[in-house]
DRENZA-164064 format. One line per 3 residues: their letters; for each residue x, y, z of N, C-alpha, C. Coordinates in steps of 0.2 Angstrom, whole numbers. Layout:
A	X/Y/Z/X/Y/Z/X/Y/Z | ... .
***
This chain:
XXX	-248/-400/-531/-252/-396/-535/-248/-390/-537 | -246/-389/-542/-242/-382/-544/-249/-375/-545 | -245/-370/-542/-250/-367/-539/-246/-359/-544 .
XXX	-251/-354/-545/-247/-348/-550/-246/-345/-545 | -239/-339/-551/-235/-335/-546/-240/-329/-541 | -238/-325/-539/-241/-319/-535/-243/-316/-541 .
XXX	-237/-312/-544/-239/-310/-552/-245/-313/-556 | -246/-319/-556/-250/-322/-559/-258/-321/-556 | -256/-321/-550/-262/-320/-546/-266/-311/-547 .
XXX	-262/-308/-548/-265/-301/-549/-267/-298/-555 | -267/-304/-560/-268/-305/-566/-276/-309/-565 | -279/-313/-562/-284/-318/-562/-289/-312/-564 .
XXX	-294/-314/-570/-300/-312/-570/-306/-316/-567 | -307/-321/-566/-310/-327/-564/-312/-326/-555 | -307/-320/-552/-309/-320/-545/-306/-313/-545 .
XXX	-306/-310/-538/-303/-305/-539/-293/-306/-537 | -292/-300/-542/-285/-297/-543/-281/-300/-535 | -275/-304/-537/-271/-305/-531/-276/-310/-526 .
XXX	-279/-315/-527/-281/-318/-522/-283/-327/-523 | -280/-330/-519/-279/-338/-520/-287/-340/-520 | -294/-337/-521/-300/-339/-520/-300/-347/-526 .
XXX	-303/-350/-522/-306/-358/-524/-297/-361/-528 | -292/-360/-526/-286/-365/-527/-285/-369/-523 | -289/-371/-518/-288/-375/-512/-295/-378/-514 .
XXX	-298/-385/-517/-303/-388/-517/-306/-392/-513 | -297/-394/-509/-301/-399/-503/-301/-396/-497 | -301/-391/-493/-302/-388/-488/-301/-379/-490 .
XXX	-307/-379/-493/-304/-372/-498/-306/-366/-492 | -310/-366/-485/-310/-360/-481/-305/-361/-475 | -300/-364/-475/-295/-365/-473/-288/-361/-476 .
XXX	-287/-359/-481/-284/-353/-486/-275/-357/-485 | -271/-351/-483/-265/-355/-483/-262/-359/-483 | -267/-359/-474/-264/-363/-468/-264/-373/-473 .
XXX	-267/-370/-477/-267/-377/-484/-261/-380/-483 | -256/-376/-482/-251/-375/-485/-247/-381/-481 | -249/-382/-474/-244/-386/-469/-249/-391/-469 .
XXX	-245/-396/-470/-249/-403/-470/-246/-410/-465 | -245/-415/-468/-244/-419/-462/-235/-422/-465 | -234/-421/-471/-227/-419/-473/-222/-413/-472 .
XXX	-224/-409/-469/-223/-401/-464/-223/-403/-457 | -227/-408/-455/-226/-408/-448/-221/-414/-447 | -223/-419/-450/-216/-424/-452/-208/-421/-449 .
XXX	-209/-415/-456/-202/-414/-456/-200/-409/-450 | -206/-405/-447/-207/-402/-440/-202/-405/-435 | -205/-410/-435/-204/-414/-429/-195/-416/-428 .
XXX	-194/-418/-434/-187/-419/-432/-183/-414/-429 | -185/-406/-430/-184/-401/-426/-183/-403/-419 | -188/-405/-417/-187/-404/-408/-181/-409/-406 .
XXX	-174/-407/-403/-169/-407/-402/-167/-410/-394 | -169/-404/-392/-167/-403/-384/-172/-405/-379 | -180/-405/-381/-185/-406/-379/-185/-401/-373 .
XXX	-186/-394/-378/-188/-387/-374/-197/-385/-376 | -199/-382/-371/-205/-380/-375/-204/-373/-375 | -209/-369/-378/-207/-362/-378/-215/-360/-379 .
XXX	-219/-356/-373/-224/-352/-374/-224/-346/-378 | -226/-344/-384/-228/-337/-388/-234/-336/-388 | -236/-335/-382/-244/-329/-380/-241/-326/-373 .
XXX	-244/-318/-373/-243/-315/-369/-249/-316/-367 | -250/-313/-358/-254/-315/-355/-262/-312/-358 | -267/-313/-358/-273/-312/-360/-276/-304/-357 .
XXX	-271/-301/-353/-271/-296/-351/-267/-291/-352 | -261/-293/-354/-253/-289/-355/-254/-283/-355 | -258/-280/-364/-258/-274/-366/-262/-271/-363 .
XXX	-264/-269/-358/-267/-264/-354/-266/-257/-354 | -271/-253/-356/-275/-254/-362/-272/-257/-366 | -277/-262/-373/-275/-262/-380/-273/-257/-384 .
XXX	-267/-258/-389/-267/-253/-394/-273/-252/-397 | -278/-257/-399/-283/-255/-402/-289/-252/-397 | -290/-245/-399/-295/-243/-394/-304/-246/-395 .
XXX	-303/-251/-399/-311/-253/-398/-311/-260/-394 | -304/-262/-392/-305/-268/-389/-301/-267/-379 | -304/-271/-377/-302/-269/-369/-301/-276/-366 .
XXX	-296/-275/-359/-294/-279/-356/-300/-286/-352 | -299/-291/-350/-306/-295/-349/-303/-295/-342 | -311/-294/-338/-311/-295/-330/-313/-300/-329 .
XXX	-306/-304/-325/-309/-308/-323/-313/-311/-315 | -318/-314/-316/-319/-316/-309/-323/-323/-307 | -321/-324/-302/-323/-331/-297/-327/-331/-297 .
XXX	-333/-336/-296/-338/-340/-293/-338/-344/-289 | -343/-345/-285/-344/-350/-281/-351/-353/-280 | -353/-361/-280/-361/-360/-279/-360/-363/-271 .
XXX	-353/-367/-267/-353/-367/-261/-345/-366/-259 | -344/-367/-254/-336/-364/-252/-332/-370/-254 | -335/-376/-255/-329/-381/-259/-329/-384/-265 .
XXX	-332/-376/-269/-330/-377/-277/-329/-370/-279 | -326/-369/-284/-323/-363/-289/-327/-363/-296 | -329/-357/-299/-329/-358/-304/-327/-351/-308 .
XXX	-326/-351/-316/-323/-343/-316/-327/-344/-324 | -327/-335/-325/-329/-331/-330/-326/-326/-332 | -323/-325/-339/-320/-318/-342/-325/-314/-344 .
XXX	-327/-307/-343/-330/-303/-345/-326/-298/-349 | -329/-297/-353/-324/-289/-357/-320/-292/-364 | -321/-300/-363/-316/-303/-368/-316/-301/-375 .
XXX	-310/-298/-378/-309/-295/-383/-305/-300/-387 | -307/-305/-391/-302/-310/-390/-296/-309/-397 | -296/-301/-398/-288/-300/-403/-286/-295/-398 .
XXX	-287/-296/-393/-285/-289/-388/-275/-290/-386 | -274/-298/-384/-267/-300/-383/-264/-303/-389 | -258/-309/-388/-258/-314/-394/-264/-317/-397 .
XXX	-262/-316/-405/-270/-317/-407/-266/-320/-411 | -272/-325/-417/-273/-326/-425/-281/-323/-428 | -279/-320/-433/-284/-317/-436/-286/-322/-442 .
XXX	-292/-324/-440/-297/-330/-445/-300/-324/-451 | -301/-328/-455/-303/-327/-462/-308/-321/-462 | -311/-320/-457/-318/-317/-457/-316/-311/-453 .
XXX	-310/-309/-454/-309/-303/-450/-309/-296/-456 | -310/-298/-463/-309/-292/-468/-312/-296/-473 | -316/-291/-475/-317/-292/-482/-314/-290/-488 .
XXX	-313/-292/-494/-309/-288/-501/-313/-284/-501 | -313/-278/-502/-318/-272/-503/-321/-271/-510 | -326/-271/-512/-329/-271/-518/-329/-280/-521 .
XXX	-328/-286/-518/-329/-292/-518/-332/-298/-515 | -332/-294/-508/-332/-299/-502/-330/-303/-498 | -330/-308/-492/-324/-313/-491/-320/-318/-492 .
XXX	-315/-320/-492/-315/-322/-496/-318/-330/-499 | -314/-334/-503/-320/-338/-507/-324/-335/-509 | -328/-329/-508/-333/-326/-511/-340/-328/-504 .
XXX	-337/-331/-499/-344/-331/-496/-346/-324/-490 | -355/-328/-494/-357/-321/-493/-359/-319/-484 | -359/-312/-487/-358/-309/-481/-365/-309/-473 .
XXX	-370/-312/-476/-375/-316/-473/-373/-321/-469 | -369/-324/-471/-364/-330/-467/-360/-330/-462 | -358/-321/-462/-353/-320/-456/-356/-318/-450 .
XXX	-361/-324/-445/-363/-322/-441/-361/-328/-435 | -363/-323/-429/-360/-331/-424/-364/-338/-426 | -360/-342/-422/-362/-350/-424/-362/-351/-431 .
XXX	-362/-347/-435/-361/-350/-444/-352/-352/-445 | -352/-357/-447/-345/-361/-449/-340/-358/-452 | -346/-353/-458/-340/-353/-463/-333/-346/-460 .
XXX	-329/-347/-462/-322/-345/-462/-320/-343/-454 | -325/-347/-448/-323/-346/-441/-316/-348/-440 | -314/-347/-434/-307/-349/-433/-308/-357/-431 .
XXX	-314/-360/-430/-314/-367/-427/-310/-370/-434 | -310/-370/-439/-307/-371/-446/-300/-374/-444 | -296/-369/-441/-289/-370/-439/-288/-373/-431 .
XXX	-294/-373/-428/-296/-375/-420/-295/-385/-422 | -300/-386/-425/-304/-393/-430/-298/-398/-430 | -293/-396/-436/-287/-397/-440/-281/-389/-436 .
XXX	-281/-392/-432/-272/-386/-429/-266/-383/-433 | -266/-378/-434/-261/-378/-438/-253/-378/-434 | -250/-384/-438/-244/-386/-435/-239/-385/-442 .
XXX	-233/-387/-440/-225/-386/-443/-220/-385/-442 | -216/-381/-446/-209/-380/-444/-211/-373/-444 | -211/-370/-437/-211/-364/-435/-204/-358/-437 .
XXX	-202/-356/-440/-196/-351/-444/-195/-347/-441 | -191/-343/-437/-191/-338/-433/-185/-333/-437 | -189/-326/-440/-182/-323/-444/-181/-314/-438 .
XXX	-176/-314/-437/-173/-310/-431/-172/-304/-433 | -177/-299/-436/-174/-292/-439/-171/-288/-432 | -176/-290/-428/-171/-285/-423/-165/-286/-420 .
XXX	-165/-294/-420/-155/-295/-419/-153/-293/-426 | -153/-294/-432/-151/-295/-438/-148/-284/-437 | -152/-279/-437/-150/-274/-437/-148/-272/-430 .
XXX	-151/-275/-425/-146/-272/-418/-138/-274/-420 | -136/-281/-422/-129/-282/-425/-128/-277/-428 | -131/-273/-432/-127/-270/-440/-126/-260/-435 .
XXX	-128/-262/-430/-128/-255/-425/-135/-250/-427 | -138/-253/-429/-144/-248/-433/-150/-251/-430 | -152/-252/-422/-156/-254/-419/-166/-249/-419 .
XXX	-170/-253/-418/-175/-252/-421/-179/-248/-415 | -181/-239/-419/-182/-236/-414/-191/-236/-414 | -191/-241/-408/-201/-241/-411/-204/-237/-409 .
XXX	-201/-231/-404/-205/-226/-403/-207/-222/-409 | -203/-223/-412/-206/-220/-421/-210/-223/-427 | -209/-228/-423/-212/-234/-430/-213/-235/-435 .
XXX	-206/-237/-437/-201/-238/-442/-206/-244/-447 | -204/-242/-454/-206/-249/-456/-201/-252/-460 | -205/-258/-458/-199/-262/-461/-203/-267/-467 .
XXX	-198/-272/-471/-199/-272/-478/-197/-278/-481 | -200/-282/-484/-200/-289/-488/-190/-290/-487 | -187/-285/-490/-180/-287/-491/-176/-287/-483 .
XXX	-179/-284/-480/-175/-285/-473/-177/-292/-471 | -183/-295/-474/-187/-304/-472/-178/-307/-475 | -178/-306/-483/-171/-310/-486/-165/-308/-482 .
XXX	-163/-303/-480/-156/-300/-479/-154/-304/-473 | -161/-305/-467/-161/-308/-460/-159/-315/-461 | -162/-317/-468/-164/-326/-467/-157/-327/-471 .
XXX	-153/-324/-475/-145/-325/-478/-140/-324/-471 | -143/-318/-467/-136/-320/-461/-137/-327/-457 | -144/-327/-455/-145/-334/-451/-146/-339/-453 .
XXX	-143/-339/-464/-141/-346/-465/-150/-352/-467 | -153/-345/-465/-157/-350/-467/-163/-351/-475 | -168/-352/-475/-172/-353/-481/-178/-355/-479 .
XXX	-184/-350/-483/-191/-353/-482/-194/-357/-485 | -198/-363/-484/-199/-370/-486/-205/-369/-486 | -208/-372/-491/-216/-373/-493/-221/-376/-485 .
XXX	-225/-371/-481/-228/-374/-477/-226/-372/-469 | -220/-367/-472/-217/-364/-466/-224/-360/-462 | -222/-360/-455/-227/-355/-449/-221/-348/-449 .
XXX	-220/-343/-451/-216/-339/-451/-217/-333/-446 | -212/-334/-441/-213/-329/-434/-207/-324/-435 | -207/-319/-436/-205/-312/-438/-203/-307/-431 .
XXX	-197/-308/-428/-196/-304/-420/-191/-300/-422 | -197/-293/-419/-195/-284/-421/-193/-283/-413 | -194/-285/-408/-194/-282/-402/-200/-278/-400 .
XXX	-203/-275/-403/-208/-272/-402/-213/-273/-397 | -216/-280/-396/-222/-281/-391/-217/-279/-382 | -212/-284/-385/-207/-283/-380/-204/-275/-377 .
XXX	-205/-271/-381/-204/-265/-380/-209/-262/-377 | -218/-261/-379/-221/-258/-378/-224/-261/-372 | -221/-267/-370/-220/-269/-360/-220/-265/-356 .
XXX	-212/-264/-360/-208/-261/-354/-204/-255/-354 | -211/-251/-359/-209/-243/-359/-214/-237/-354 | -214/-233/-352/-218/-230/-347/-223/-229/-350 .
XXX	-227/-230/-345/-236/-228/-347/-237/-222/-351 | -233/-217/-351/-235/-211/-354/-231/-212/-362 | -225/-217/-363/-225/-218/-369/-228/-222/-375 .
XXX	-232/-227/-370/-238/-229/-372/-243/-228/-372 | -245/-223/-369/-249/-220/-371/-250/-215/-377 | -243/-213/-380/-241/-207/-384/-243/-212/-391 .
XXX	-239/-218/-392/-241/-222/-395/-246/-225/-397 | -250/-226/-391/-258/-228/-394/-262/-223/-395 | -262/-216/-394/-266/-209/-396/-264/-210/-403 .
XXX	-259/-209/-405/-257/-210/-412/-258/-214/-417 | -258/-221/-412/-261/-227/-418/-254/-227/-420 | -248/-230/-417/-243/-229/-421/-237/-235/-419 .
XXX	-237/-239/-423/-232/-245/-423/-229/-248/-429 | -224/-250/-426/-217/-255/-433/-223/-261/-436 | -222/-260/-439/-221/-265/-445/-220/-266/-452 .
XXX	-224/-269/-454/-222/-269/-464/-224/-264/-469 | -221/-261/-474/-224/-258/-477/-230/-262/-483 | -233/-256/-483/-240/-261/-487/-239/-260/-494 .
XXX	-236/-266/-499/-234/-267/-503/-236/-273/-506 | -235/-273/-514/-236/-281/-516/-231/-282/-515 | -223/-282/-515/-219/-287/-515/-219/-290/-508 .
XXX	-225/-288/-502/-223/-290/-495/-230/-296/-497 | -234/-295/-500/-240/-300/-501/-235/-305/-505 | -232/-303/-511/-229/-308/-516/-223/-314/-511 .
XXX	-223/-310/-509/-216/-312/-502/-216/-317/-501 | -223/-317/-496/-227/-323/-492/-232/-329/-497 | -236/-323/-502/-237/-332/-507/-232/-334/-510 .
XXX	-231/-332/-513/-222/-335/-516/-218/-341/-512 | -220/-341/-506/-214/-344/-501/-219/-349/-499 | -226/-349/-501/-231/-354/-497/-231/-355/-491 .
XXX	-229/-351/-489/-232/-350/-479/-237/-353/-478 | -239/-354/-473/-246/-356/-469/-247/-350/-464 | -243/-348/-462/-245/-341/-456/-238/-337/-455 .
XXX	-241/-329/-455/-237/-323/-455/-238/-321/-448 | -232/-324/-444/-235/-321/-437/-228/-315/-436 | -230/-309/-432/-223/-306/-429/-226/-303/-421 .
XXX	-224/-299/-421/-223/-297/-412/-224/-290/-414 | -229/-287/-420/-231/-281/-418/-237/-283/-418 | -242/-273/-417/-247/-273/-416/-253/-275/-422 .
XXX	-251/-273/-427/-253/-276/-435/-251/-277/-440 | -245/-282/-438/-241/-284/-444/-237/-278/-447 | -244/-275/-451/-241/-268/-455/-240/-264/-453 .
XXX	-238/-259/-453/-235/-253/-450/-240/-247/-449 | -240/-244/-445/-248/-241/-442/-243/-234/-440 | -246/-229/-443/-252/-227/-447/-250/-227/-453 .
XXX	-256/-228/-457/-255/-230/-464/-249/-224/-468 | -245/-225/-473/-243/-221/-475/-243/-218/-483 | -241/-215/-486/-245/-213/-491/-243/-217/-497 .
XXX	-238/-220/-497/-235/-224/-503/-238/-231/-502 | -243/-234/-497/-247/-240/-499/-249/-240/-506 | -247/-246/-508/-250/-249/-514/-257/-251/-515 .
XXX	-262/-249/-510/-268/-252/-506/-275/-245/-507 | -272/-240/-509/-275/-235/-507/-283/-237/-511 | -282/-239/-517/-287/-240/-520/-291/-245/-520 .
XXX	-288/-251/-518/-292/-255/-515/-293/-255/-510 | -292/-253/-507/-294/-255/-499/-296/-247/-495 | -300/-244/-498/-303/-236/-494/-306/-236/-491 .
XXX	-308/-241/-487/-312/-241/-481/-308/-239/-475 | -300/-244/-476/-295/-243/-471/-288/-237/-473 | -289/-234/-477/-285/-230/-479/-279/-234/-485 .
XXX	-279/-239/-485/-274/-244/-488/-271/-246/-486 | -276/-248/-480/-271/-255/-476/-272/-263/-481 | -268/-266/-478/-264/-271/-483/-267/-278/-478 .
XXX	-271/-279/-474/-276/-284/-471/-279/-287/-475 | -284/-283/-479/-287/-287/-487/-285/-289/-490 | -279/-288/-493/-274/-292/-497/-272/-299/-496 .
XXX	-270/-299/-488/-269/-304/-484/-272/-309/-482 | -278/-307/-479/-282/-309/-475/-288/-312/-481 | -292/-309/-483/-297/-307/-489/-296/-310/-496 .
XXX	-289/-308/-497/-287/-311/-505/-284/-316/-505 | -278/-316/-501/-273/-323/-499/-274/-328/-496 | -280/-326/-492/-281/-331/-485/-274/-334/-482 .
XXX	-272/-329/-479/-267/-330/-477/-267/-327/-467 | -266/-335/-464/-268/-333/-456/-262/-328/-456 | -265/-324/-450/-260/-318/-447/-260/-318/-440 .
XXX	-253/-318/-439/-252/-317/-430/-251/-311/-428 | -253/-308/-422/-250/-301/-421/-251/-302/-413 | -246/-299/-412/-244/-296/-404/-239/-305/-402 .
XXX	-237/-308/-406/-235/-314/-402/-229/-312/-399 | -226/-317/-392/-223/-317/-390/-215/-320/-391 | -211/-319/-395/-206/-320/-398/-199/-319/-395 .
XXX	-198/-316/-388/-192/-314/-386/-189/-320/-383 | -189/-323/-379/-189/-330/-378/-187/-333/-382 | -190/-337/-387/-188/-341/-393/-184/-339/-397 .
XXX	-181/-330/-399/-177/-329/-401/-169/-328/-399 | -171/-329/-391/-165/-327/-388/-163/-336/-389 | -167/-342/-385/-165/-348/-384/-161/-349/-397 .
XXX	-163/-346/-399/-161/-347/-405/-156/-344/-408 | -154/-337/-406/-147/-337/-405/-143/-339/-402 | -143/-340/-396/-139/-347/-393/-139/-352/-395 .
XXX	-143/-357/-397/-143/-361/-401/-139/-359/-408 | -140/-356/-413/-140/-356/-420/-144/-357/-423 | -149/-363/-420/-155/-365/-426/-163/-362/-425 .
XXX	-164/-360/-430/-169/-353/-431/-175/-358/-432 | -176/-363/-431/-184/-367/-432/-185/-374/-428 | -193/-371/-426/-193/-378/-422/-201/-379/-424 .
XXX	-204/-386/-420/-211/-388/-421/-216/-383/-418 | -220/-380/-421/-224/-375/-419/-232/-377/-419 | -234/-377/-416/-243/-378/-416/-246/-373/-413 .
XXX	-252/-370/-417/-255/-364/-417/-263/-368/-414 | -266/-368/-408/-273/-369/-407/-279/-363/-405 | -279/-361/-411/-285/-357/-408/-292/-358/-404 .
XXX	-295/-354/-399/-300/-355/-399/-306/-360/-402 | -309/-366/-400/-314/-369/-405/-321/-367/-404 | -319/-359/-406/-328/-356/-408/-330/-357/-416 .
XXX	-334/-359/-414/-337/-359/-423/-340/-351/-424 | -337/-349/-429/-338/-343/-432/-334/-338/-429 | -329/-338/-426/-324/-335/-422/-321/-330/-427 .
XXX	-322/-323/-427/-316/-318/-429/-309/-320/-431 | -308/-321/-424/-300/-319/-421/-302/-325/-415 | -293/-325/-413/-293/-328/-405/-286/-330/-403 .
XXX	-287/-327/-397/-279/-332/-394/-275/-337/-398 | -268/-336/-399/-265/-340/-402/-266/-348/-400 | -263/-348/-392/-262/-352/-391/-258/-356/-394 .
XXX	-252/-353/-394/-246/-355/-400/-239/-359/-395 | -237/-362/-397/-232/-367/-393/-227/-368/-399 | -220/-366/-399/-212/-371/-399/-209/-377/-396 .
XX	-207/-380/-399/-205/-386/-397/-198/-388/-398 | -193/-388/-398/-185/-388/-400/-181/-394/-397 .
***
């Protein structure tokens, strides 16, 4: 199916401005993740080489506290009904608190609704529509793309200072994928390592605290050429290893301000809401990029298993490489 450009999209009268609503007819609340199919996992596979796995979730507890101050660490605890069984319970589960994907139902287009247009009546527990079980059902699999901004600028000597939370920008996506030789392919899972989750580790509790009083992390600036980027290139999921993909706090040259006043001009509606395009945030990427500059080869068979809650928000990635 030939599908129009981004530009083309921001032009639609028929739906709202910039958004792929009803272009997918046969799994249409399923959105980009459209995109990887069983021709994308095909060609996935001949990826796995050396027969390594590679875990991309950080523990379900890591960020303690969360950068998001609405969400908290889950306590976990034991049961027993006699001394020769176990049985356990999370309490507190915030389930975008660690490595997440964010389901469809996590933004709405402001002055539209969610996307496909379904109505907001539907967005409740056990309702199907635009849960993560969507992508739990049918997994989203493929060729996992790992593009290295923080090797790509620690080479150039201009390494990325996240205590100040730099943003970074569609063209450092090309700049990264020209040194490492590579190209994005219709159906790609594209994994984006800033260093960042990796950093906010293993920095002292009083800098992350400075950090999350602030609300203040690396990511992308909120623009359409960063929306255009990613439908242009037909991805099926924009994951990276910061706290919200985009750069936090909002800044004043968002392209969003108007559309999106609820969140100041954050660029989630656009993505989430317009494009139906899954989003990864906080994944674990230091690993997999280190075993890929060692290697050279910057893509392996990637499978993403969310949660199977019907009507799920968000949930644990549950994200796996395979090389």
């Amino acid at each position: 199916m030939d599908f129009p450009t981004y530009r083309q999209l921001t032009r639609r009268i028929d739906a709202p401005p910039g958004s792929s609503w009803h272009l997918f007819p046969d799994l249409p609340e399923r959105g980009m993740a459209n995109f990887a199919g069983p021709r994308q996992i095909r060609r996935a596979a001949a990826r796995v080489v050396d027969g390594h796995a590679f875990n991309l979730d950080h523990p379900l507890d890591a960020f303690d506290p969360p950068m998001s101050k609405a969400r908290g660490v889950p306590r976990h605890r034991i049961t027993a009904k006699h001394d020769q069984a176990r049985d356990d319970v999370l309490d507190n589960f915030h389930l975008q608190a660690s490595t997440q994907i964010d389901g469809l139902r996590h933004r709405r287009a402001s002055g539209y609704g969610f996307y496909n247009g379904v109505p907001d009546e539907a967005i409740t527990p056990r309702s199907p529509r635009l849960g993560v079980q969507l992508w739990a059902d049918t997994p989203l699999a493929g060729r996992g793309l790992l593009i290295d901004i923080e090797g790509l600028l620690r080479d150039r000597g201009a390494p990325l200072s996240h205590a100040d939370g730099p943003t970074l920008t569609s063209g450092l996506l090309d700049q990264t994928l020209a040194e490492q030789g590579c190209r994005v392919e219709p159906g790609d899972l594209v994994l984006v390592h800033t260093g960042w989750a990796d950093w906010y580790l293993t920095v002292t509790p009083g800098q992350r605290a400075e950090v999350r009083a602030e609300r203040r992390a690396t990511g992308f600036a909120r623009s359409r050429s960063f929306a255009a980027w990613c439908w242009d290139h037909r991805i099926a999921l924009m994951a990276t290893d910061t706290f919200a993909v985009e750069v936090l706090p909002v800044l004043p040259d968002s392209d969003f301000h108007h559309s999106a006043p609820e969140d100041q001009g954050m660029m989630h509606q656009e993505l989430i809401a317009k494009l139906g395009l899954p989003l990864g945030e906080l994944w674990n990427l230091t690993t997999l990029a280190r075993d890929c500059r060692r290697t050279g080869r910057w893509d392996s068979l990637v499978t993403v298993k969310p949660l199977h809650l019907t009507g799920g928000v968000g949930s644990p990635a549950n994200a796996t490489a395979l090389r």
